[in-house]
C-alpha positions in Angstrom: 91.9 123.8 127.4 91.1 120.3 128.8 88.3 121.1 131.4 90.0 118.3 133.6 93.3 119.9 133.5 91.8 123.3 135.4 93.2 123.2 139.3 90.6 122.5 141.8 90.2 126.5 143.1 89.0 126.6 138.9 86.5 123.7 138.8 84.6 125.5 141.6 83.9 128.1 139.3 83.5 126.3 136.4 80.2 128.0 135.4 81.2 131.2 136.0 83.9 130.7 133.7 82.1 129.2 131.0 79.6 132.2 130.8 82.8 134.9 130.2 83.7 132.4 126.6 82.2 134.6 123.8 79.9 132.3 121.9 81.6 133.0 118.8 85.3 132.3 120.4 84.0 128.7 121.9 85.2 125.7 121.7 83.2 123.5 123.2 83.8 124.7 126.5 80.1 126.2 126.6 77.3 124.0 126.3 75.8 125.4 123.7 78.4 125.1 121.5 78.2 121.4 122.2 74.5 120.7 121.1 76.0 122.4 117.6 78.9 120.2 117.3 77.4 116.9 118.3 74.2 117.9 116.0 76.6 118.4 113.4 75.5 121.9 112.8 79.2 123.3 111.9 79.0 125.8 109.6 81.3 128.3 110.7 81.6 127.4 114.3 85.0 126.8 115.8 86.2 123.0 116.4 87.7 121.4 119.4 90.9 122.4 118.9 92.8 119.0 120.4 90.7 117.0 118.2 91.2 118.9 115.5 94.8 118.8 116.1 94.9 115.3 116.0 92.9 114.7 112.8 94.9 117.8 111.0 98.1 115.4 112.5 96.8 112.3 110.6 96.3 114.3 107.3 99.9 115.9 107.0 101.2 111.8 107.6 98.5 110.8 105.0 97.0 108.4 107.3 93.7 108.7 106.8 90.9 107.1 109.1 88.4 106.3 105.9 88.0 102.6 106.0 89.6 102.4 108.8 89.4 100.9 112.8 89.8 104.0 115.2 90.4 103.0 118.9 90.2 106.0 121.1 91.2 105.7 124.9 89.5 108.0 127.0 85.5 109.1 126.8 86.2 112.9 127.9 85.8 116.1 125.8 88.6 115.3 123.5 87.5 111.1 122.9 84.2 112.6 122.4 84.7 115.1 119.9 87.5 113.2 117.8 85.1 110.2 117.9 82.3 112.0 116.3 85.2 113.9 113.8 86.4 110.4 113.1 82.6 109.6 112.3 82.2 111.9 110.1 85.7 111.5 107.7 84.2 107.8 107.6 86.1 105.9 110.5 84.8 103.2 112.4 85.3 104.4 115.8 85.8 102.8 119.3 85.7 105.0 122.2 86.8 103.8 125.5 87.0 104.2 128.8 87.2 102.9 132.9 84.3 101.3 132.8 85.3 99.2 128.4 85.4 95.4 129.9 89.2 94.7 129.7 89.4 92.1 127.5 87.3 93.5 125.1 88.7 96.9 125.0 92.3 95.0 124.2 90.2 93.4 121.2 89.5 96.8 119.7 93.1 98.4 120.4 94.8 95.7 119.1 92.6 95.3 115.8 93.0 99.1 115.3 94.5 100.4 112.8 94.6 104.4 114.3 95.2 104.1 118.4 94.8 107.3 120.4 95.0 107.9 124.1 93.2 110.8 125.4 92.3 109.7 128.9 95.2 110.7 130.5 96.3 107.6 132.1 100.5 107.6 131.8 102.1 104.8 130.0 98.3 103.3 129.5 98.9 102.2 125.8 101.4 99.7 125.6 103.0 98.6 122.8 102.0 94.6 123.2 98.3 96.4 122.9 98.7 97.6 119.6 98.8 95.6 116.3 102.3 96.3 114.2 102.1 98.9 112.3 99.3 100.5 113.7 99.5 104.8 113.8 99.3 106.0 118.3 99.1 108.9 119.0 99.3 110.2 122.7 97.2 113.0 123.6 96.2 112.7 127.1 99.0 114.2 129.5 99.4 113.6 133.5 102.3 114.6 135.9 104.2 112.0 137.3 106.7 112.8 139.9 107.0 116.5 138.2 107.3 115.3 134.6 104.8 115.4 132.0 103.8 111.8 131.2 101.7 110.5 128.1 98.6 108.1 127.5 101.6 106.2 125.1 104.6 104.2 126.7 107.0 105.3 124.0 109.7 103.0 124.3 107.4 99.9 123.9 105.3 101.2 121.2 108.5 102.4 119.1 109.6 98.6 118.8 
């Protein structure tokens, strides 16, 4: 669950909420589980399951981020996790976010070889962002006028 995606009558009880997550059934909801992950103490702990998701999903295309330029869009939970995941299966990563000067941030994305958008921001990624060939994934969801949008604008980044 992607604590930004909890309505607002949630958020307010954030803490309490937090404190009903089994230790052993967290995924870095709870900040202890955190301190673990980003010390890279993983032995038997869960993983972030979106960022997992996303690394298991560049595996089964045999695209692997070894070597390779990693632009993720979006510093939250799930940028944070996949960037230190990325890290650690020897990526160079690039993480970011509202505040990554513009032009600069359009460097990274478009000498990337792995894009993903995470920040929630619909139709962010663009396809005259991206270099050809380069792998995007969309992560990051929003609704828009009651339909579920994603970080990537599809049609531009399919041509």
């Amino acid at each position: 669950m992607l604590l930004s995606s909890l309505p607002a009558d949630l958020k307010a009880q954030l803490a309490t909420i937090r404190r009903w997550i089994a230790p052993e059934k967290d995924d870095l909801v709870g900040y202890p589980k955190r301190g673990e992950f980003y010390s890279e103490k993983v032995d038997g702990q869960l993983l972030p399951p979106t960022s997992y998701a996303v690394m298991k999903m560049l595996k089964f295309y045999n695209e692997e981020t070894l070597g390779k330029v990693v632009a993720i869009v979006g510093s939250g939970e799930v940028g944070r996790s996949l960037s230190v995941m990325v890290n650690n299966d020897g990526g160079t990563q690039s993480l970011l976010n509202i505040h990554s000067p513009s032009e600069e941030a359009l460097i990274l994305m478009r000498t990337a070889h792995i894009v993903v958008g995470t920040a929630g921001a619909p139709d962010g990624i663009r396809g005259d962002m991206i270099r050809e060939g380069a792998t995007v994934i969309g992560v990051g969801l929003k609704e828009v006028d009651g339909e579920m949008r994603s970080d990537v604008h599809v049609e531009s980044v399919q041509h």
